[in-house]
N, C-alpha and C positions, 0 to 999 in steps of 0.2 A: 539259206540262213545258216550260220555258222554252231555247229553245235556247242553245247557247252555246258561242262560239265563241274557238277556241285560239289561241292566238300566241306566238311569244317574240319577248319586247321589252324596255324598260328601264325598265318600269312608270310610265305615262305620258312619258316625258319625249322621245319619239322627235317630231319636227316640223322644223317651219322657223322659228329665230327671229327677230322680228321687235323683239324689245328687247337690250339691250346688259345686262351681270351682269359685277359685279367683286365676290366675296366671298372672307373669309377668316374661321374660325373664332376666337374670343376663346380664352385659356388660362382654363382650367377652375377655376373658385370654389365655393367652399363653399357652403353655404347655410343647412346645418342643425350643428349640431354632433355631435362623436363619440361621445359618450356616451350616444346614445340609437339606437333603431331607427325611423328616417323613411321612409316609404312613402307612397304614393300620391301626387304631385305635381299641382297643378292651378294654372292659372296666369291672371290678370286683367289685361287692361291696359285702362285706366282715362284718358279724357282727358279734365281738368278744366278749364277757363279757358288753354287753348290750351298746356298742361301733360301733361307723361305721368307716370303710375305705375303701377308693374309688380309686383304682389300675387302670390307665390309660398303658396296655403295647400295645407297637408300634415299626413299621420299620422303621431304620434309615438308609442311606447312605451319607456317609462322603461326595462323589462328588459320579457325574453320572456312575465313572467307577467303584467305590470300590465297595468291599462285603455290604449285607444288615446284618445288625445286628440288635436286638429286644434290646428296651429297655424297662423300667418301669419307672413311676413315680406314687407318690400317691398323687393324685389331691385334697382328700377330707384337705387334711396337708398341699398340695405344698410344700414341700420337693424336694432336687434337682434330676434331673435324674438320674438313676442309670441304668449301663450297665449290661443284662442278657447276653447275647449270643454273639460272634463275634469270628472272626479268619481272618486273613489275605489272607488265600485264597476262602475260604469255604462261603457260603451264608447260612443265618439264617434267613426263612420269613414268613408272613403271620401268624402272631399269632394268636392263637385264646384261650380262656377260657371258660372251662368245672368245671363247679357248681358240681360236680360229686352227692352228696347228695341231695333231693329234702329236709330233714329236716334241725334241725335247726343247725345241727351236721356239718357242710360241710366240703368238705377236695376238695383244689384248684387244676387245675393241667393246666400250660400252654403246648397247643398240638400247633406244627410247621412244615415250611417245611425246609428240610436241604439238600444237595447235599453234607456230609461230607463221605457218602459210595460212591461216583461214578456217581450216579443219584439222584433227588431228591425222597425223602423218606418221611415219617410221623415219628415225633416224641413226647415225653412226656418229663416232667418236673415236683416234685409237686412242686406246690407256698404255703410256711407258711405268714402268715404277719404277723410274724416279719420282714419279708424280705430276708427271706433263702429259698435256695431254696434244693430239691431233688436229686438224681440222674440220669442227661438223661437214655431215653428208647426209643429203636426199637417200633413203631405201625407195620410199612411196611420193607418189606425189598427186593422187586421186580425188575426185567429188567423192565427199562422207569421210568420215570417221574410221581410223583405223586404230585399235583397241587390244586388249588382253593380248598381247605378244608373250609369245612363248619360245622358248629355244630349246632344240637339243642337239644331240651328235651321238658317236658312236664310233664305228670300226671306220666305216667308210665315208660319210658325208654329215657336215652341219644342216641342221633345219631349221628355219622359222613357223612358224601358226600364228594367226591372229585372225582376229575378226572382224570385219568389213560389213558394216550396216549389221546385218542379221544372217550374214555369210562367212564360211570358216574358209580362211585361204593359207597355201602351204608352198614353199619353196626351199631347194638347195640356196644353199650359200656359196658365191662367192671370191673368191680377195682378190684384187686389183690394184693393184700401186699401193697408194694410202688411205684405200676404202674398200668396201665392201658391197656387194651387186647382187640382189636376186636374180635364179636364173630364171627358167620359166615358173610363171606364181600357176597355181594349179587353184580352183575350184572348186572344193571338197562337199559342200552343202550350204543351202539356201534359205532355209526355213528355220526360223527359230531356233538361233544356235548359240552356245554360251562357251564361254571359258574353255580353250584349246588350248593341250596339251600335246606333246609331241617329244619321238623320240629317236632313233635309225630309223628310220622306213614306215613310223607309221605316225596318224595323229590322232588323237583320243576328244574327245568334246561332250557337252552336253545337250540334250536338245528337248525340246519342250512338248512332250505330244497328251493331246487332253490334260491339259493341266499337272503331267506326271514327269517330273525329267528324270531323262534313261539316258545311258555310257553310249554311245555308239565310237566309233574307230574308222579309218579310211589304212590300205596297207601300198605300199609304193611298189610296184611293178617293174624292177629293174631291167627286164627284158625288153617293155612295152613301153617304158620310158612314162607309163599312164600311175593315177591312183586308181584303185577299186571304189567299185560303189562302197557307200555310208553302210556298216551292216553295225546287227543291235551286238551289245557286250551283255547288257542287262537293263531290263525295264520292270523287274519288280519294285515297288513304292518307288520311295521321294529321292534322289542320287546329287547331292551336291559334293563341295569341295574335292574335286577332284585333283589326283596329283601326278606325278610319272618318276618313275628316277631319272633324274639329271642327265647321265651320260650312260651311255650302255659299251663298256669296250669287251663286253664277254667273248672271249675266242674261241668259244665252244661251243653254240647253238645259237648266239645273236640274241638270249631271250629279253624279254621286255616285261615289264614290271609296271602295273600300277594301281594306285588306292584313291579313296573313297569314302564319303558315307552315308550312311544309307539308313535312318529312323536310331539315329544316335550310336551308332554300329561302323565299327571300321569293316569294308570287303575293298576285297584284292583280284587283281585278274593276272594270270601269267601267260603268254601267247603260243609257249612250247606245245602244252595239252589243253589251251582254252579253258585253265579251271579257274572258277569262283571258290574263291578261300571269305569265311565268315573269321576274323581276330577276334581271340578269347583273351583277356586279361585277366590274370588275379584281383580280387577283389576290386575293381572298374567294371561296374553294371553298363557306366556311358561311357562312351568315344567320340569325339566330332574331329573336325577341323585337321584330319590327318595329313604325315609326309614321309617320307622312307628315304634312305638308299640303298646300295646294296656295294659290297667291296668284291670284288671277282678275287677268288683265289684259286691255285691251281693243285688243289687235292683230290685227293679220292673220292666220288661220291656225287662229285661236284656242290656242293655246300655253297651257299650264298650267306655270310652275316648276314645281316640287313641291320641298321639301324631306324627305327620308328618314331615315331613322334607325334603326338595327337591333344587334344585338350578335354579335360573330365569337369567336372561343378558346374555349378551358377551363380550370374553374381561374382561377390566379392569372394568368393571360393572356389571360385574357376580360375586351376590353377593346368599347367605346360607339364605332362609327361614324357615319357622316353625308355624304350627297350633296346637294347644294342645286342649284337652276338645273336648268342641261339636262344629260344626260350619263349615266355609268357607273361615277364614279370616288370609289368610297367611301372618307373620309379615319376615319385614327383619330384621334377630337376626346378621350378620356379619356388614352390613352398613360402608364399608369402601372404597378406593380407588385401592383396589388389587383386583386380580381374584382370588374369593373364588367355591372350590370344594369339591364333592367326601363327603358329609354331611354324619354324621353317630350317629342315635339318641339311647343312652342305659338310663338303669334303672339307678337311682341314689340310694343314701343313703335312708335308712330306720329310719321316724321318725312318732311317735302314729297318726297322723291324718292328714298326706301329702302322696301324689304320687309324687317322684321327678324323673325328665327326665336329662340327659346330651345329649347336643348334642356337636360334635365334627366335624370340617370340615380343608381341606388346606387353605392356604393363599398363594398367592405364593409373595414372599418378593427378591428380587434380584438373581433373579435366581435358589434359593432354595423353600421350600414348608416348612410351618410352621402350627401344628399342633393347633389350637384353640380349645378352649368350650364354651358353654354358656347353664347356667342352668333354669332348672323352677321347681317350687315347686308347686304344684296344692294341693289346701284344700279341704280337702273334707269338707263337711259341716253337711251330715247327710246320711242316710243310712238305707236303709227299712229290716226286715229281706222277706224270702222268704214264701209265702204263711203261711197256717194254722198251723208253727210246733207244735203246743201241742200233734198233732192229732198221731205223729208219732216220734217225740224228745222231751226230757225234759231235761232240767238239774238245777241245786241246788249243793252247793247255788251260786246265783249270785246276789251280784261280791264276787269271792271265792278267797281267800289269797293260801290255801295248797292242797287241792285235789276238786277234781268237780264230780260231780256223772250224769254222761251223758246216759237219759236213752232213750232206743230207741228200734221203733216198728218195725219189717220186714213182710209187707204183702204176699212177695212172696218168690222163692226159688229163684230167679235171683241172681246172684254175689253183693257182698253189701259189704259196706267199711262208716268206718268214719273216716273223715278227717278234720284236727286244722290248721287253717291260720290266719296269723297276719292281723294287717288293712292294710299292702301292697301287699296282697296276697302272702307270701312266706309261702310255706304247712311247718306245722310244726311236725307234729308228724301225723301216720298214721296205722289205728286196720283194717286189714281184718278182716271180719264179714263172720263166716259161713252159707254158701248159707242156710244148711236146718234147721237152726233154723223158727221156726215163732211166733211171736207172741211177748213180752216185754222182753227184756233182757237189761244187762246194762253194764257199761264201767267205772271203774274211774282212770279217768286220775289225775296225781302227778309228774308238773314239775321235782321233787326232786328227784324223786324214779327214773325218766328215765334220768338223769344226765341234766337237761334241767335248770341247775341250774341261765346260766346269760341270762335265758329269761326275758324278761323287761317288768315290768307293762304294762296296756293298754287292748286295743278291741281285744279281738279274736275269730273267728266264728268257728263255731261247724259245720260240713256239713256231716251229711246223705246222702248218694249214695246207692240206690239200682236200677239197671235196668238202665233205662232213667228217674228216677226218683231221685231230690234230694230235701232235705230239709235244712233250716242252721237257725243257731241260734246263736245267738250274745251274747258273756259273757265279764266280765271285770275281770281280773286278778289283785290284789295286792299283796304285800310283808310285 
């Protein structure tokens, strides 16, 4: 059994910072209209020719009886709704959005659950934005129900989780022409198992034992090509609403992140030191219905912002909070006279010297559920690079207009790679480095040459990865 260790703290956010954060919440917009029942929120942001747009797709139900259909809107334009999926007898649910690309290259693709063969199944779709879309595509095609699909990604590989009858199932991602393929589906648990989440390498769930749901986790064996057995996170009291961060591109430790809650109580786990964090809010006795993310920066200390998100009252006073940056102090971002739910915080738009958050929750308006948002922009203010790189990176010239000459050292035979991220952290281009090189070799990277043509002025760091060891260095790009 994996040990694991307790603490109270402020779920991630306890450190030394090393960057500077001015944010303030947007007042709260609509998104979906009142008339209907909108659920599941999933949210895209899309940079095209050095352009942002911000694809809000969701479930909708006309009334309590009809089929669920997906729709879109593009939030960053507000633009009107627009209908993806429906049919009058068939149901179309639970969307979700796969970045398929970790570069800067990406290509969209909405994956869903649909009962159009018989049972519910996994499906594909790609998304252009322009707003056309692909040709559906079979993922699943099995006797029973396939359910709660989840996604995530990371440094290395996209994952699926879903749940199959009363069993949690996990596979790589991936792309083939104008679709998308599980590789091998993997078998993670068979017993009583709920709401899978997942994130690089691991998949998080719930599971039922004497009447108590506990965290457990499964971790992917890259060597072995195997998952590990199911081992527990946490089995004290009642464990619902589980959540994970979205994408994990941390280039420093791979860590993983996730929330919870637990007798009206937000807890956290992080996978680095296996600690249980208890979140303490100002004056919020209750927490439910929690989400987070986290923005990777590359400072001293290693500092995660995180942005949180969770739901406090009852009733018509059960109103959407939110903490961003560093700290304890949950604001109420919905503040209205309806019961607000079901919060749900993604990455926003990408611009040279902000981290932007959406968060998105229900309202429920006359018997319907109405899909809100409400934004924040966090500035960053300044940004250390990491340790001594001359000793092990260089690069020239900076700030470079057309090609960058990135030179760098390999002490050892360990696996090594360098990796280009924007100042939002989205990896942009990526050189495997041969392990038995040693000693000064070099790299020159040329937006132009690798077709990286509507890359956009601004900060981009340069990160060395060899081993457990990485180095980064901060360059400025012009035109």
């Amino acid at each position: 059994m994996k040990k694991i260790i307790l603490s109270i703290s402020v779920l991630f956010l306890i450190g030394i910072a090393q960057a500077q954060f001015y944010a303030e919440w947007t007042e709260p917009v609509a998104i979906s209209d009142s008339l209907s029942i909108s659920s599941n929120p999933v949210v895209l942001t899309a940079t095209e020719n050095s352009n942002n747009d911000v694809f809000c797709f969701y479930e909708k139900k006309m009334s309590v009886d009809s089929p669920s259909q997906i729709w879109y809107r593009n939030i960053y334009l507000m633009t009107e709704e627009q209908l993806v999926l429906s049919d009058d007898v068939f149901e179309f649910r639970n969307p979700k959005i796969l970045d398929f690309s970790p570069y800067y290259d990406s290509r969209y693709f909405l994956i869903y659950e649909s009962n159009e063969t018989g049972n519910y199944d996994l499906f594909g779709i790609e998304f252009f934005v322009d707003g056309s879309f692909g040709s559906p595509f079979n993922l699943t095609n099995t006797p029973g129900d396939e359910n709660s699909c989840s996604l995530g990604g990371g440094y290395e590989y996209n994952e699926a989780c879903w749940k199959h009858e009363e069993s949690i199932l996990v596979s790589h991602i991936s792309i083939v022409g104008d679709s998308l393929q599980f590789e091998e589906i993997f078998t993670i648990d068979t017993n009583i198992c709920f709401d899978p989440v997942c994130t690089q390498e691991y998949v998080f769930y719930r599971k039922i034992i004497n009447d108590s749901s506990h965290i457990y986790f499964s971790e992917f064996n890259e060597a072995e090509n195997l998952w590990t057995e199911p081992d527990t996170i946490y089995a004290t009291g009642n464990n619902i609403n589980l959540a994970a961060v979205k994408y994990n591109s941390n280039i420093y430790d791979n860590s993983v992140r996730i929330i919870w809650e637990n007798n009206k109580q937000l807890v956290s786990w992080e996978n680095s030191y296996s600690t249980i964090s208890f979140g303490e809010f100002q004056g919020i006795p209750e927490c439910f219905e929690p989400d987070l993310l986290t923005f990777d920066l590359w400072v001293d200390f290693f500092d995660f912002p995180a942005v949180i998100t969770f739901c406090s009252g009852e009733g018509q006073n059960k109103e959407v909070f939110a903490c961003a940056g560093y700290g304890s102090i949950g604001l109420n971002i919905s503040d209205n006279s309806v019961a607000d739910n079901n919060p749900r915080v993604f990455y926003g738009p990408y611009f040279s010297n902000y981290f932007n958050a959406i968060d998105i929750w229900q309202s429920h308006i006359n018997n319907n559920k109405v899909l809100y948002m409400s934004q924040i922009s966090i500035l960053m203010g300044s940004i250390d690079e990491k340790g001594r790189t001359d000793e092990y990176l260089r690069t020239n010239p900076n700030p470079f207009k057309n090609e960058l000459k990135i030179e760098y050292f390999l002490s050892t035979n360990d696996k090594a790679s360098i990796d280009i991220y924007s100042i939002t952290g989205k990896q942009i281009h990526h050189i495997g480095l041969k392990s038995q090189i040693d000693g000064w070799d070099s790299y020159t990277w040329n937006p132009v040459k690798i077709r990286q043509t509507d890359l956009p002025e601004g900060i981009y760091f340069i990160v060395l990865k060899q081993g457990n060891e990485s180095t980064v260095q901060k360059v400025v790009y012009t035109k």
